[in-house]
C-alpha positions as CSV (number, residue, x, y, z in Angstrom):
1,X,-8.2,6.6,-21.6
2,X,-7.4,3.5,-19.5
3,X,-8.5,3.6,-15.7
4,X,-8.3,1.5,-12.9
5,X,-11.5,2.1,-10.8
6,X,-11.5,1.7,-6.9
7,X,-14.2,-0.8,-5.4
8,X,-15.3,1.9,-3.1
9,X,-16.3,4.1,-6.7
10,X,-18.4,1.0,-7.6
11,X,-19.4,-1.2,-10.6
12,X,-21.8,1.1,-12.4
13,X,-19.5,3.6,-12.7
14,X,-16.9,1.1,-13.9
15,X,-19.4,0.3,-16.7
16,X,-20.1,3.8,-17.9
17,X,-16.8,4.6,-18.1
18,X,-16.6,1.0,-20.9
19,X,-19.6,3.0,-22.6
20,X,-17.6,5.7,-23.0
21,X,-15.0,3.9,-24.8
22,X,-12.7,3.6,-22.3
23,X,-10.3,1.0,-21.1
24,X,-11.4,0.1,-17.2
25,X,-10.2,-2.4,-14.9
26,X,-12.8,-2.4,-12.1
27,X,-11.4,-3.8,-8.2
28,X,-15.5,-4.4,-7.4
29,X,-15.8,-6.4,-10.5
30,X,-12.5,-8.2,-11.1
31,X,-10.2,-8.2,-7.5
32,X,-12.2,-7.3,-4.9
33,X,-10.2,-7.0,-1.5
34,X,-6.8,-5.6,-2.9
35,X,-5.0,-3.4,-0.8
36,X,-4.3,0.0,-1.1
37,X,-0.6,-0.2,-2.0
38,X,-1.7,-3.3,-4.5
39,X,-3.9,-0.3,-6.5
40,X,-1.3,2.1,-6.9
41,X,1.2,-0.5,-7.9
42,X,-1.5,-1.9,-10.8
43,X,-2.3,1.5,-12.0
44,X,1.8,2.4,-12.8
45,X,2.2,-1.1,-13.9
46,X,-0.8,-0.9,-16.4
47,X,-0.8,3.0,-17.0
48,X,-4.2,4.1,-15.5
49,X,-5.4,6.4,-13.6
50,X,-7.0,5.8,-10.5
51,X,-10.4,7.0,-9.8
52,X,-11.3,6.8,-6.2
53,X,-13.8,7.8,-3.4
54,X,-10.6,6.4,-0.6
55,X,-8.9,9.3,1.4
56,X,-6.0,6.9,2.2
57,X,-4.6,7.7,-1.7
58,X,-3.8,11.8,-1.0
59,X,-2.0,10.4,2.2
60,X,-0.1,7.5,0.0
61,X,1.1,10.7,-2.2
62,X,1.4,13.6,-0.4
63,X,2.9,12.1,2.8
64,X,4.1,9.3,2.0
65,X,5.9,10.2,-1.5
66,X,4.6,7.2,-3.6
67,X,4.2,7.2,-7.3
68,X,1.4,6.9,-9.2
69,X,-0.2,7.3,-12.9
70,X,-2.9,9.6,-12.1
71,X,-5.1,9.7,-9.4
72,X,-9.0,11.3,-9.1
73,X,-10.1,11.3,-6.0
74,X,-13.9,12.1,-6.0
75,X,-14.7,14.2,-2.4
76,X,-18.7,14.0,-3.5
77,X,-21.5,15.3,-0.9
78,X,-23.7,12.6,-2.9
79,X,-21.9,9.3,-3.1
80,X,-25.0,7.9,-5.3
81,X,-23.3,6.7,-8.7
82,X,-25.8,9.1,-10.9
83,X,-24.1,11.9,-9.1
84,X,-20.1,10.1,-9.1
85,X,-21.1,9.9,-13.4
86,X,-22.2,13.3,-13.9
87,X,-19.5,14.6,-11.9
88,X,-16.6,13.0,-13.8
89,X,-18.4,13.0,-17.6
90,X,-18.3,16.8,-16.6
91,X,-14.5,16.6,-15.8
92,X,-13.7,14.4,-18.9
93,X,-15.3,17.0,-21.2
94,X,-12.9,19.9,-19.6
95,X,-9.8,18.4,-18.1
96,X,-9.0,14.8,-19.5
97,X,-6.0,16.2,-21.0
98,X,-4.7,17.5,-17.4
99,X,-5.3,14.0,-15.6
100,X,-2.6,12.1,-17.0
101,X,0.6,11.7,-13.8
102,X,-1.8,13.9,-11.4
103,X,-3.8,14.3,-8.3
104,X,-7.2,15.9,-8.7
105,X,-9.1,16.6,-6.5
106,X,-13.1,16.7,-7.9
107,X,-16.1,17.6,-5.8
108,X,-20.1,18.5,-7.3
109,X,-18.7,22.0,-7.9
110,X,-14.6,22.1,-7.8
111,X,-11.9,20.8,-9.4
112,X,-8.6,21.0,-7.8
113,X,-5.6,19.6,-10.0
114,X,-2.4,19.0,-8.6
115,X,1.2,19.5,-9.6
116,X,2.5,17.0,-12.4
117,X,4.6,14.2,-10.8
């Protein structure tokens, strides 16, 4: 899968997600300091989904109508990156077919997957 992954998600998991054998483009790593609307713009423009820890992305599609590939937006009671990797190697292995052109919504115990855009 290809993924863009937000600064605030962080490096390491960037790099698991490249162990995996997927295709990442890390902000922390390779543009730190984009903006918010910069993100969703790369991820239609390269196909990605977005994996993010920022609140500001439900607001950029729910309120504000804006497009995007894919979003998963991590609402984690433990922001450590052990705990961001477990949570989404456990949401690859059931749902990666149901991420693609979606918001979802992912917390240590929940996932909440939005309509198909």
């Amino acid at each position: 899968m290809r993924f863009l992954v937000d600064e605030c998600t962080g490096p390491r998991v960037a790099k698991w997600l490249r162990d995996e054998g997927h295709e990442v483009f890390s902000i922390y790593d390779d543009a730190s300091g984009m903006t918010d609307d910069e993100v969703l713009a790369k991820t239609l423009s390269e196909n990605r989904i977005l994996i993010t820890n920022d609140k500001d992305f439900g607001e950029m599609v729910y309120r504000n109508q804006l497009e995007h590939q894919g979003i998963i937006f991590l609402r984690l009671d433990d922001e450590r990156y052990a705990n961001k990797i477990e949570v989404l190697r456990k949401l690859l292995e059931s749902y990666a077919d149901k991420l693609n052109g979606r918001f979802v919504t992912v917390t240590e115990t929940k996932v909440r997957i939005g309509e198909e855009r």
